[in-house]
C-alpha positions in Angstrom: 0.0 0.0 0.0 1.6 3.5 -0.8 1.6 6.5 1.7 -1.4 7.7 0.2 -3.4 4.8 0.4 -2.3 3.9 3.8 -3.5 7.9 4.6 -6.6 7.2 3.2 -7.6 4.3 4.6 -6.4 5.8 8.3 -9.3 8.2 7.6 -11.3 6.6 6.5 -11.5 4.2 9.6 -11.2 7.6 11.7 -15.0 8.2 10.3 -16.2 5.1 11.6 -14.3 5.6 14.9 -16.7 9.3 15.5 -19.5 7.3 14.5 -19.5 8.9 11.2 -19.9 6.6 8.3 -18.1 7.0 5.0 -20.8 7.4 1.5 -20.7 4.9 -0.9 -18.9 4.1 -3.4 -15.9 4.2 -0.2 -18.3 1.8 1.7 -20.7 -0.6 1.2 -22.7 -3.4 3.6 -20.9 -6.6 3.7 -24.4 -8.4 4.7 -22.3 -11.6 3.6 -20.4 -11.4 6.0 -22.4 -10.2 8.7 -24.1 -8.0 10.8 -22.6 -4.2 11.2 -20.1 -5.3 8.5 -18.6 -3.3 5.4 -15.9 -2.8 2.5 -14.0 0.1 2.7 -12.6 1.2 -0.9 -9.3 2.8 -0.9 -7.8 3.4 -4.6 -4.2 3.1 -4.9 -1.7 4.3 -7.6 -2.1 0.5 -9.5 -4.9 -1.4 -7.4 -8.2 -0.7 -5.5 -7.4 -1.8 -1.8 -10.3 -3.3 0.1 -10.7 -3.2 3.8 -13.1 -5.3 5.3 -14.8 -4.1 8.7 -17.0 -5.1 11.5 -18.8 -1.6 13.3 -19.0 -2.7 17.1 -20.3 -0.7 19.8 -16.7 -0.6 21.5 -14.2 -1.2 18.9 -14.0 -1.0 14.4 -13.0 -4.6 13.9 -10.4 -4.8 10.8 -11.3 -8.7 9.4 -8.8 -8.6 6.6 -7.5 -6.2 3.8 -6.6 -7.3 0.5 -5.8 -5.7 -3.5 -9.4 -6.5 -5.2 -8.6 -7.6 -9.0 -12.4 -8.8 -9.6 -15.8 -7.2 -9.5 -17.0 -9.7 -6.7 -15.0 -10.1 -3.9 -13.7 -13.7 -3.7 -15.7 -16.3 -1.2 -12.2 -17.0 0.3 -12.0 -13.9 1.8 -15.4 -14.1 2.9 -15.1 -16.8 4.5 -12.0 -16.2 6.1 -13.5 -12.7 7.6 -16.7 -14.9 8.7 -14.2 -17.2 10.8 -12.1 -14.6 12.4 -15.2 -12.7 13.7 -16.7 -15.8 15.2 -13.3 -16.4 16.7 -12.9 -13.2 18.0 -16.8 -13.5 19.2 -16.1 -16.4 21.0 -13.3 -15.4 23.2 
């Protein structure tokens, strides 16, 4: 991730820390995965980062950031964002 990528996606998880969340087409509901969930889109100089998210009361839950090459994003990493979130439920 370059500098400015790595800014933007600092603020744009600032926003969701002050409650304040970021218009589409930056986020967008991740129902998929679950409740309270989304997909942050941060553009980069040659790929569109993604960062996937979980909105809890106490804490923004970062489930996994990747480079996005496809329109859909892959069941791999929606699975793998399922499982960490129940993991991280669980303890």
């Amino acid at each position: 991730m370059s500098v400015n990528a790595r800014r933007e996606s600092g603020y744009l998880l600032r926003e969701l820390q002050r409650g304040e969340m970021p218009f589409a087409p930056l986020c967008k509901p991740m129902k998929t995965i679950g409740a309270r969930c989304y997909e942050l889109r941060v553009l980069d100089e040659s790929v569109t980062w993604r960062i996937m998210v979980r909105v809890d009361a106490d804490a923004i839950l970062v489930a996994d950031v990747f480079a996005k090459k496809t329109p859909k994003t892959p069941q791999g990493i929606i699975d793998a964002c399922k499982k960490r979130l129940r993991e991280y439920d669980a303890q």
